[in-house]
N, C-alpha and C positions, 0 to 999 in steps of 0.2 A: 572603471571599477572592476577589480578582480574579485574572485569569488573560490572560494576554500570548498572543494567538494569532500566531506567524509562519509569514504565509503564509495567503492569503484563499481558497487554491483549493480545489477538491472536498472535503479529507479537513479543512481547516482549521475550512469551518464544520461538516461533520459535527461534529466534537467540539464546536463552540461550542454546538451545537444539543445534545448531549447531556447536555452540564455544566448546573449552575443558576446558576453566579457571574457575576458581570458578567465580561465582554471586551472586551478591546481587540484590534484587528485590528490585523496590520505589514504592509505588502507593498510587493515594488519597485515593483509598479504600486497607485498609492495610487488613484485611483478604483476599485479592484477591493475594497481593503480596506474604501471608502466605502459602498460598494456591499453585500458581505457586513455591514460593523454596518448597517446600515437593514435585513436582510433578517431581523438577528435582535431589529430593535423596540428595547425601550428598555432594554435589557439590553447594548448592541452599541454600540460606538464604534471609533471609525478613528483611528490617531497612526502618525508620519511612524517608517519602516524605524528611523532612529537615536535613537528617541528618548531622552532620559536615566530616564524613569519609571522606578520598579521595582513589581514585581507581587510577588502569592500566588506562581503558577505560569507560569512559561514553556512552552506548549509550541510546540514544530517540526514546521509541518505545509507540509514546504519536499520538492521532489523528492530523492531519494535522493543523488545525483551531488552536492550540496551540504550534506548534513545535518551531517557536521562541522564545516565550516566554520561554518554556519550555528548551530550549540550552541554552538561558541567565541566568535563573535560577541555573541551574547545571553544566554547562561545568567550572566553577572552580572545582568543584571535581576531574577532570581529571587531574592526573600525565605523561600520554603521548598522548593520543587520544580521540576525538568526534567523535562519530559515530549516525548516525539515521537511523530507517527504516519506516519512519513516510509515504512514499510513492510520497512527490513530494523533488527537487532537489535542486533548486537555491537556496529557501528561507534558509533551514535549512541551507546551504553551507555559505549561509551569516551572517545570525544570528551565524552559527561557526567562522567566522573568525573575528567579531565583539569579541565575547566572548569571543573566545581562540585563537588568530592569532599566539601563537608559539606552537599549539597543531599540532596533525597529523588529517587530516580531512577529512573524506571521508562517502559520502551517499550512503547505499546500500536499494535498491527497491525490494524483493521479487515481480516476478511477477506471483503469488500464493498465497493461499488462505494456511493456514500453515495446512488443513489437504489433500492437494496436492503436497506435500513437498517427495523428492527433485525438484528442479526446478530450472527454467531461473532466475540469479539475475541480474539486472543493478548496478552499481558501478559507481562511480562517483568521482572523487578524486582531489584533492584542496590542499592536502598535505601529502603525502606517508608516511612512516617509519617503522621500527620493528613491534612495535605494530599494525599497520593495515593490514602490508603484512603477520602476523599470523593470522589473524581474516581473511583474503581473504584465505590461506590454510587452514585453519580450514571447512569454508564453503563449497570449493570446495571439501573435503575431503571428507564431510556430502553428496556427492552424486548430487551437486549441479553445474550449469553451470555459470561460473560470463560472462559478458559483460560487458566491458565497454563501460561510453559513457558521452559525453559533457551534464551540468546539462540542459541546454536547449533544443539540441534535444531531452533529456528524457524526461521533462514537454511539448515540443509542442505535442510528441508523445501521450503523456498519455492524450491527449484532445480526440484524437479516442479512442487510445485502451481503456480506460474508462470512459471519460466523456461523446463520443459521441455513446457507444456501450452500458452501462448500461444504458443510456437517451433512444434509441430506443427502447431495453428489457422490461424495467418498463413503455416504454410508450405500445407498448403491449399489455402486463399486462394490465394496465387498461382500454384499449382498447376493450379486450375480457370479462374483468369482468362485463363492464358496457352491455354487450350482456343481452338477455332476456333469451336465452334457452344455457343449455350448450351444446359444440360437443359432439356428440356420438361418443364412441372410433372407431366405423364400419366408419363411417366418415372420420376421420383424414387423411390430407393426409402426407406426411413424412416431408416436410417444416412444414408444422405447428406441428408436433411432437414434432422437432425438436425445435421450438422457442419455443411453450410451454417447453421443459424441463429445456433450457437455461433460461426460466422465472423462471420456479419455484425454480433452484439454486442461481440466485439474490436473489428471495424474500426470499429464507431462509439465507440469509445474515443479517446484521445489518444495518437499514433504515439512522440511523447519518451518517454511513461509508459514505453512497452513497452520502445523500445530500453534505457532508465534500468533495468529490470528484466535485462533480457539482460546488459549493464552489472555490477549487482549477483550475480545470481546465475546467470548462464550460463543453458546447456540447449536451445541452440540445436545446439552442433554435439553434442550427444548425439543430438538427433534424427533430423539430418545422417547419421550416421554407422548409426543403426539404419534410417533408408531406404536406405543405400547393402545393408548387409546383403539388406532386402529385393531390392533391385535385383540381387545377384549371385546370389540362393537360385534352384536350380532347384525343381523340385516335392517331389522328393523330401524338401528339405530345412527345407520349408515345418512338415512337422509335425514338429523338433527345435526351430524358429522359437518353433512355438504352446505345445510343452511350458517351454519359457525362459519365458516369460512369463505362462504358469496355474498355476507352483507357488505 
């Protein structure tokens, strides 16, 4: 079973790397696709974004902001399954079954950064078969844990575990930047270690990722709106503050 990867960036070869079938890479930037098959040896090839081939599997390892589009595009290449790991659920689960409604359909989420890997994947599945219950053995094989879960409690989830947890990181971040003097490391105390490290592994991220996350699932102005809180609590109001939030 070959498998159509679109999209040569971070999450595209993670899967290439964790599947056993040959690949083919797409990408708009075709030296990047080039680039990703040599890096997965002689299992990995590179063909132009359009091409007419058809595969085993398609999948869409394309930013969020595209992923429809991008399933509609491509899921006729597909001979038995759509797959994405584009990072939110419903949409792509839709735009599959728009596109390919007698394909095998299933979203898997990496929740990892692909040089974190192995790790927790969520799965999500809309239409089972051969072809994607070897791509779930495959991964799990590669040292990885699958979950499943309903596309919606995955995307309400992913409002905290990313939209509202990189929102307060990077608000932080700028927080501390806009300071006059910096901490002296004698200073520090381990909370703040701590969040500065968690900042500085966002900020060596990719800045579109995030906005593209903000984008899909908010959680930016929740956080917003729980510092303005803070900001107006006098003292007293600090511990009805802490009770809200330790039940």
């Amino acid at each position: 079973m070959d498998v159509l990867v679109v999209g040569a960036g971070e999450m595209g070869r993670w899967f290439a790397s964790a599947v056993t079938s040959d690949v083919a890479f797409a990408d708009a930037d075709p030296p990047r696709a080039e680039a990703a098959a040599d890096a997965l040896g002689s299992r990995g090839r590179a063909v132009p974004l359009d091409t007419t081939e058809s595969f085993g599997v398609v999948c869409l390892a394309v930013p969020m902001r595209v992923a429809s589009e991008s399933i509609a595009e491509h899921a006729e290449k597909a001979q038995q399954a759509v797959v994405d790991v584009t990072g939110s659920m419903r949409a792509p689960l839709d735009a599959m079954a728009d596109a390919a409604p007698a394909r095998e359909r299933v979203s898997f989420h990496p929740l990892f950064g692909a040089d974190a890997a192995p790790g927790t994947v969520a799965v999500s599945t809309a239409a089972s078969g051969p072809a994607t219950d070897g791509l779930r053995r495959d991964i799990a094989a590669a040292g990885n844990d699958l979950v499943d879960v309903a596309p919606e409690a995955h995307d309400d989830a992913m409002r905290t575990v990313q939209g509202r947890t990189h929102a307060a990181i990077l608000a932080f971040a700028l927080a501390a930047d806009a300071s006059e003097a910096d901490v002296p490391d004698e200073l520090a105390t381990p909370v703040y270690e701590r969040l500065d490290a968690l900042a500085r592994r966002v900020l060596d991220g990719t800045p579109r990722v995030y906005a593209d996350i903000q984008a899909a699932f908010d959680g930016a102005r929740d956080v917003a709106a729980a510092a303005e809180r803070l900001a107006d609590a006098d003292p007293d109001e600090y511990d009805a503050l802490y009770d809200d939030v330790s039940r």
